[in-house]
C-alpha positions, 0 to 999 in steps of 0.5 A: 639902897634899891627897894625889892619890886613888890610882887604883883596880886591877882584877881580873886576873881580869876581863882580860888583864893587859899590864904596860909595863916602861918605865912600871911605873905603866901597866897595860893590861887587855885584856877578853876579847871583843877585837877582834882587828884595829880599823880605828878606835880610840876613845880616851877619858880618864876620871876618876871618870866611874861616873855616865856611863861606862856609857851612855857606852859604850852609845853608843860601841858603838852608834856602831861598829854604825851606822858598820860598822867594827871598832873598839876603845874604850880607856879611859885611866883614872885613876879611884878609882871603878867607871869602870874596870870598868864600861867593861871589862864593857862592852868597853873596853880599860882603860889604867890611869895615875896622875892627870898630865894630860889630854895626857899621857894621850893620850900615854901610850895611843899605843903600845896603838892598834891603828886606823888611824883615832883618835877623841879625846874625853871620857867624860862624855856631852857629846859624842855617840859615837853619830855617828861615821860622818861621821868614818869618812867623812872619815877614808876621804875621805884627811883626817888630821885632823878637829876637830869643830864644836860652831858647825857642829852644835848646843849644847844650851842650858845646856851652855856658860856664856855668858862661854866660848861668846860671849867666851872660845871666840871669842876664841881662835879668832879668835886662832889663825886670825888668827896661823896664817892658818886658818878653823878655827870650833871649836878647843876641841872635845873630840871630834876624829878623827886618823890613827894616823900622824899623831898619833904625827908631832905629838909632842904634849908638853902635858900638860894641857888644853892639848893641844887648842890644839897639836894644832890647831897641829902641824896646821897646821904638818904641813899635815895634810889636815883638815876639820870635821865637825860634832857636838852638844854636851850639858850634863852628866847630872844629878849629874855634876859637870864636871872643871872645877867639880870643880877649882874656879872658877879651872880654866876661866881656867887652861884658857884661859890655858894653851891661850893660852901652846900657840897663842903659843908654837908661833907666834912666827913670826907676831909677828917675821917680817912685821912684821919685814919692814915695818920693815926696809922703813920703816927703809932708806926712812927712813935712805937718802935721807939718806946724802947729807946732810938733806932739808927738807920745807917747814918741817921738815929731816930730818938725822941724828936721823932717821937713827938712827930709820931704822937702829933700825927696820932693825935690828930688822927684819932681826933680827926676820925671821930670827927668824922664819926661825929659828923656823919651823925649830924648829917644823916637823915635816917640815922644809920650812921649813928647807930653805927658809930654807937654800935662799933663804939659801944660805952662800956667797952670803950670806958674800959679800953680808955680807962685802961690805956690811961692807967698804962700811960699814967704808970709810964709818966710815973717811972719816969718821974721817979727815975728822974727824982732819983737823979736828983732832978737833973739829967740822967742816962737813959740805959732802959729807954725811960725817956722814951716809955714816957713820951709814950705814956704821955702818948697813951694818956691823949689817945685815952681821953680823945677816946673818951670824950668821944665815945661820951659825944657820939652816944650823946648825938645818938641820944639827941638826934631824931631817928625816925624809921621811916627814913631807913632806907628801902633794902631792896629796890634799883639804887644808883648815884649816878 
């Protein structure tokens, strides 16, 4: 197995050295023309980027003077090249970190920003850092997250191959609006705005590429106010070889399959709850009218087969809601959905409602059960629609423990779960998804 190429150190000579006791592998180099008190943090991973990195940082300062803002540029490096250096003469603060990810990079520099304001993206020169003003605009404006649009800016031609930029990206765009009912128009861009605040309350646990889909989703979830701003989006520099292609042929797919597993896993919600709601409908629509005994529609009779196919889709339609329910409880930050789902479902009442419907189901399955001792334990006709009453007894009996259960484990999350109020999302304010 290939050794990971260890990440070179720099001089302590050329900066302030600030070690982390908790992380002895992170190594903070602050340069010595520091600005003392950033408005705006520029964050920014790097690996082997001694091709770039300079210009890189040219349009970087450029930026900051444009924009007029106090700013900080923090190079989170793990590079085995001059890319530490050549940012820190330039007047970078340099996070030193072994190679484990691009999320986790991110993670790591979290307690080193100083700015209100977070810019996000890749060290390379596909993104052009010389435009951030519209940023610091919307950041002003009160917006907490804002996803660059390389659609709503430019692609230069060459800079994304044809299989990523007209099947790919679409396609998981139009998966992750479609589940968490967004119009985001670019959700892979690299270069992306957030506020300090709002960046430590998403709680980002991706490690790798992956990163970019949760961001967008933890977005959604902490109803962020969010907007798009528009970018351009360069090919590489000549001789500079792209992370992926670096990797290997399969990186871009791995890519897209783990930012695919961050958009299902984060919203489960989307494939139980509605559709559990139209099963739980379809099933009772089914299974009800035929308490009484079969119906006959023309030729064809509906009996107690029909029956058990109405009380299978009810079943798992209400179990499928509240898992839900359940879900959208784990998954919110701020915690309204729990206390929601607490409030729609308060104890005492949902106690009395299951414990009720289980008698009335226990005292159906208890007459047919005489009336079957009192044939003797063997068939008997069906004049009074016994046979039926029971399925739906039987019916009642697995809605009321469902209900049950349920109603035990969303106040169960709501009592465990964290609620912190100062995740409660602003109730005034420009709000968008996209």
């Amino acid at each position: 197995m290939n050794q990971q190429p260890q990440p070179t150190a720099l001089s302590p000579k050329s900066a302030e050295m600030v070690d982390f006791p908790d992380d002895p592998e992170k190594i903070l180099y602050i340069p010595f023309a520091d600005s003392p008190a950033p408005e705006l943090s520029i964050v920014i991973p790097a690996l082997n980027e001694e091709a770039v990195i300079e210009e890189f940082m040219d349009w970087c300062l450029e930026g900051i003077a444009r924009a007029g803002v106090d700013a900080e540029i923090i190079i989170l490096d793990s590079s085995t090249d001059r890319t530490p250096e050549i940012a820190l003469g330039k007047g970078a603060r340099v996070l030193k970190t072994p190679v484990r990810g691009l999320g986790r990079a991110y993670m790591d520099a979290i307690e080193v920003i100083r700015g209100k304001y977070v810019i996000l993206g890749d060290a390379d020169c596909t993104y052009d850092f010389r435009e951030i003003a519209p940023f610091l605009e919307h950041f002003r404006a009160g917006f907490e997250f804002i996803l660059g649009s390389r659609f709503k800016g430019s692609v230069e031609k060459g800079a994304m191959p044809p299989l990523h930029r007209y099947f790919g990206t679409p396609l998981t765009i139009y998966m992750l609006n479609v589940i968490y009912g967004t119009n985001f128009s670019d959700i892979h861009c690299g270069m992306r705005g957030v506020t300090l605040d709002a960046l430590k309350r998403m709680n980002i646990k991706s490690q790798s590429w992956e990163y970019a889909s949760e961001m967008v989703v933890k977005s959604v979830r902490l109803n962020l106010r969010t907007v798009e701003a528009p970018v351009h989006f360069y090919k590489d520099r000549k001789g500079r070889v792209s992370h992926h292609k670096r990797i290997g042929w399969f990186s871009p797919w791995y890519a897209g399959w783990i930012n695919l597993r961050a958009m299902l896993i984060h919203g489960a919600d989307f494939f139980v709850m509605k559709p559990g709601v139209a099963l739980l409908l379809l099933g009772l629509l089914i299974a009800l009218p035929l308490g009484l005994g079969p119906v006959t529609l023309g030729d064809i009779t509906f009996s107690l087969n029909t029956m058990f196919l109405g009380s299978t889709l009810s079943i798992v339609g209400l179990q499928s809601f509240f898992l839900g329910c359940m879900a959208q409880g784990l998954y919110d930050p701020a915690g309204m959905a729990k206390r929601r789902w607490v409030e729609r479902f308060p104890y005492t009442p949902m106690m009395i409602i299951s414990g009720t419907t289980f008698l009335i189901g226990f005292l159906l399955c208890l007459n047919f059960a005489s009336a079957y001792a009192g044939a003797g334990y063997t068939l008997f006709d069906d004049m009074v629609g016994t046979n039926h009453l029971a399925v739906i007894g039987l019916l009642a009996i697995f809605l009321s423990f469902i209900a049950f259960i349920s109603t035990l484990l969303l106040h169960a999350i709501a009592a465990n779960m964290p609620d912190h109020p100062s995740n409660h999302p602003p109730t005034d304010g420009p709000s968008s998804h996209g």
